[in-house]
N, C-alpha and C positions, 0 to 999 in steps of 0.2 A: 118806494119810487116806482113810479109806472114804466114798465119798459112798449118805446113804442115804437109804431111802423106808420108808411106811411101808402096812400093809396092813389090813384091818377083821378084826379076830380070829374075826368068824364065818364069817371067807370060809376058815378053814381046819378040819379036822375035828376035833373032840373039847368038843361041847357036856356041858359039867356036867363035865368029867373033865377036872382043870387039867393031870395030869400028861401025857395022850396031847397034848392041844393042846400042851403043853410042847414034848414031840420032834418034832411035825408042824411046830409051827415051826421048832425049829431044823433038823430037814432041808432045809428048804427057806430056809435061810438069811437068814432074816429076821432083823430085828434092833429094829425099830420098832412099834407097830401104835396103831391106835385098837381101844377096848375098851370092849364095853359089857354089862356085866354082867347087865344085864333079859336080853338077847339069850344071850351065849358060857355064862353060868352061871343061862340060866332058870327051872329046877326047885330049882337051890339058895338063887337071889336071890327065889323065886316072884316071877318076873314083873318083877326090879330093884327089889321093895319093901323088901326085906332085906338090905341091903346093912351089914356092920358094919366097923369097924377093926380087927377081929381077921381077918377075910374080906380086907380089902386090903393087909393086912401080909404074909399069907400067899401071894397072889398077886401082890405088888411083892419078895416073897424067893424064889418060883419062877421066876422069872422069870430075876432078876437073877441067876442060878446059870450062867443060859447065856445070857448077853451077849443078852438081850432087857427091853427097857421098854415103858413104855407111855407112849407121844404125846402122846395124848388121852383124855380117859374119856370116850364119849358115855353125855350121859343127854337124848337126842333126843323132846321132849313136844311137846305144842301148847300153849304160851308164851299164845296167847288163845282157850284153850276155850269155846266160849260159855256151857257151862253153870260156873256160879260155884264150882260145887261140885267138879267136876272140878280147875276152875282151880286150884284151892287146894292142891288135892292135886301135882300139876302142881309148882306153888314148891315145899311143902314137900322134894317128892324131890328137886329139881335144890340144894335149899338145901343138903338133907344130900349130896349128890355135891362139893358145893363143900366142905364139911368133910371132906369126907374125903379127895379126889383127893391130899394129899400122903401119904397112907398107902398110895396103890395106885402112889405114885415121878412122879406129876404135878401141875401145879398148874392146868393147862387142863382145863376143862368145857363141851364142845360141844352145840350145841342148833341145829335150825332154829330159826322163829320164830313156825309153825303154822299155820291156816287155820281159817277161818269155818268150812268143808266138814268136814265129820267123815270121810269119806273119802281128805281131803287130794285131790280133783281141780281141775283148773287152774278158778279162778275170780274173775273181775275186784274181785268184791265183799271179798276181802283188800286190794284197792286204796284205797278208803277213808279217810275220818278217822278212823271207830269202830275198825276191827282194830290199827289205827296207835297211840292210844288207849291201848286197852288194853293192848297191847306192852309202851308206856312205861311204865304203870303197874305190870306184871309184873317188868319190869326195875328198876322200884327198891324192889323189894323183895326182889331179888336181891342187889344192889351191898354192902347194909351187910356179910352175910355171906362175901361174897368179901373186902371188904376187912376183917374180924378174920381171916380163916383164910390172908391169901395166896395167893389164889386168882384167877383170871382168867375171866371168863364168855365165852366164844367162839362169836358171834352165824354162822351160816351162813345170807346173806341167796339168795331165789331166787323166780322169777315166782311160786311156786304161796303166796307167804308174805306176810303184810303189811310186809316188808322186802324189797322185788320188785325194788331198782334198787338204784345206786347211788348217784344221787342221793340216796332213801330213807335209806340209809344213812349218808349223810353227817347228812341229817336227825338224825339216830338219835344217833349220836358227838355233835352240835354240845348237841342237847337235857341231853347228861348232861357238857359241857364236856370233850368228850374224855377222862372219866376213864380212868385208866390200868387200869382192875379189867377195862374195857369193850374187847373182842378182838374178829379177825373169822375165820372161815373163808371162804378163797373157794374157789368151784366153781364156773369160768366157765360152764359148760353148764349149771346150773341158773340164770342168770342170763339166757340166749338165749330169742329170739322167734321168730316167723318171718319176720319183719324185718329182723331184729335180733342175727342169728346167729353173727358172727365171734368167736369163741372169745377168740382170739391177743390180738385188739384189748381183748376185754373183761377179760382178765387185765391186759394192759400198763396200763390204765388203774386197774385197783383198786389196782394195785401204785404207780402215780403218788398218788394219792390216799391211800393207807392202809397207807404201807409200814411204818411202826411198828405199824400196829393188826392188823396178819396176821401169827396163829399158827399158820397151818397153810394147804397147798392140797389142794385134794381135783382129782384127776386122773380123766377118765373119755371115755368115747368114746359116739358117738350117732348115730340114724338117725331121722328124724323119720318118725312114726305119727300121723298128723292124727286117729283116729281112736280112738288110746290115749287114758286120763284128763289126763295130763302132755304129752298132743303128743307126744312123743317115745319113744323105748325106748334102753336100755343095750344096747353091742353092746361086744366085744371091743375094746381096742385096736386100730386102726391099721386096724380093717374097716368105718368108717363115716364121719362128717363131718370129723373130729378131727385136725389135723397133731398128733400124741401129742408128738415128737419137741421140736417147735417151742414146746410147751406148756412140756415139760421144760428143754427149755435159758434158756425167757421167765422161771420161777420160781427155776431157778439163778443168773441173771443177776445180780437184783433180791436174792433172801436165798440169796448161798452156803452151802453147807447147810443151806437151810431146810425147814423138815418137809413132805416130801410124800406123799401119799395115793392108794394108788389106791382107786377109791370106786365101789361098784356095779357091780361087775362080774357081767354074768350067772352064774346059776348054775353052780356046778361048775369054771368057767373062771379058777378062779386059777394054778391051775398052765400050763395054754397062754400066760396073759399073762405070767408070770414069765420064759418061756423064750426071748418078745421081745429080738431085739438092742438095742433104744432102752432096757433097762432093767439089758444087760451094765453098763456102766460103776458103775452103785450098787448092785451083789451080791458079795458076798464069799465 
């Protein structure tokens, strides 16, 4: 059996042009991806506003022609805009990706969880009641829509978000009674401080705590930049803080073939990372 992973569709070439992206994946032997249509098809979704079912039909039968799917559909917003107006618009998009993710061949809908900062830079002030708040509030008006379509909302919690911990998070599940609609993404490394930084530890623990509620892991390597907005920068696998390896084997452990992600990889650098031995064993 193929053990597999899975990659962000914009990390390979062929934006607006399903059919080159088509071959570009399958050259390179992919078989999984997360997908996000504002992004891989933005001139034709302007911007992931236009998203139809006739649009996801057609891009869940290109696909499936050569043994590729789609993971995940990101439709990655700020969950607590502070302007209201924005906010709304915000739901409305992620509502309609929940109805339709079964026509693009998935039922998960991933999202951070957003920022105060309109920039998204690292800021305490997501820490908060209010961002917390208004989270909640966002999220249940999410929930009814997931659950008529069969659909799974997949929260990706991380320092720059008002879902910053794990704790938070459990906050989060306990508030909505652990509904089953209610999923998580983890990415250890967006979860680290500079405190606070053991990767290894902070998976083995989400995976203690949340192992029914993770649909996906997002995998990634880092070098701290005190001086970047996020503290940190995306470097290559296996060339910065990261045991890559040890990441991989903690998330096969825990969910044998469970969906993994490599996530943020600097520019251009998918193909260097692909051709990593730590990632021989899930290429076919």
């Amino acid at each position: 059996m193929r053990k597999d992973f899975a990659v962000r569709a914009h990390d390979i070439p062929g934006t607006d042009d399903l059919e080159l992206l088509t071959r570009n994946i399958k050259m390179r032997h992919i078989h999984t991806l997360a997908f996000a249509p504002a992004i891989s098809l933005a001139a034709t979704t302007h911007g992931g506003d236009k998203v139809s079912t006739g649009l996801a039909n057609y891009v869940r039968r290109l696909f499936a022609a050569d043994d590729i799917e789609i993971g995940t559909l990101s439709c990655y917003v700020n969950l607590i805009d502070p302007d209201i107006n924005n906010r709304a618009k915000v739901i409305n998009r992620f509502q309609h990706y929940l109805q339709l993710a079964p026509s693009f061949g998935t039922n998960i809908v991933a999202t951070e969880t957003g920022s105060v900062d309109p920039a998204f830079a690292f800021t305490e002030a997501n820490f908060e009641p209010g961002p917390f708040e208004t989270l909640l509030d966002t999220v249940s008006q999410l929930l009814p829509v997931a659950h008529e379509f069969g659909t799974l909302i997949a929260l990706e919690p991380g320092v720059n978000h008002p879902l910053y911990s794990l704790e938070r998070t459990e906050q989060l599940l306990t508030h909505f009674n652990h509904d089953p609609a209610l999923t998580l993404i983890i990415d250890p490394v967006n979860l680290i401080l500079p405190e606070k930084d053991n990767v290894e530890t902070i998976l083995k623990e989400a995976f203690e705590r949340f192992n029914s509620r993770i649909v996906a892991v997002h995998l990634k390597d880092y070098a701290w930049t005190p001086d970047a907005p996020r503290l940190l920068k995306t470097v290559v696998p296996g060339t910065g803080q990261v045991n890559f390896r040890q990441l991989l084997e903690i998330a096969e452990h825990y969910q044998p073939f469970g969906l993994k992600c490599l996530d943020e990889l600097p520019d251009g650098q998918l193909d260097t990372t692909l051709e990593l031995p730590v990632l021989a064993p899930y290429r076919s």
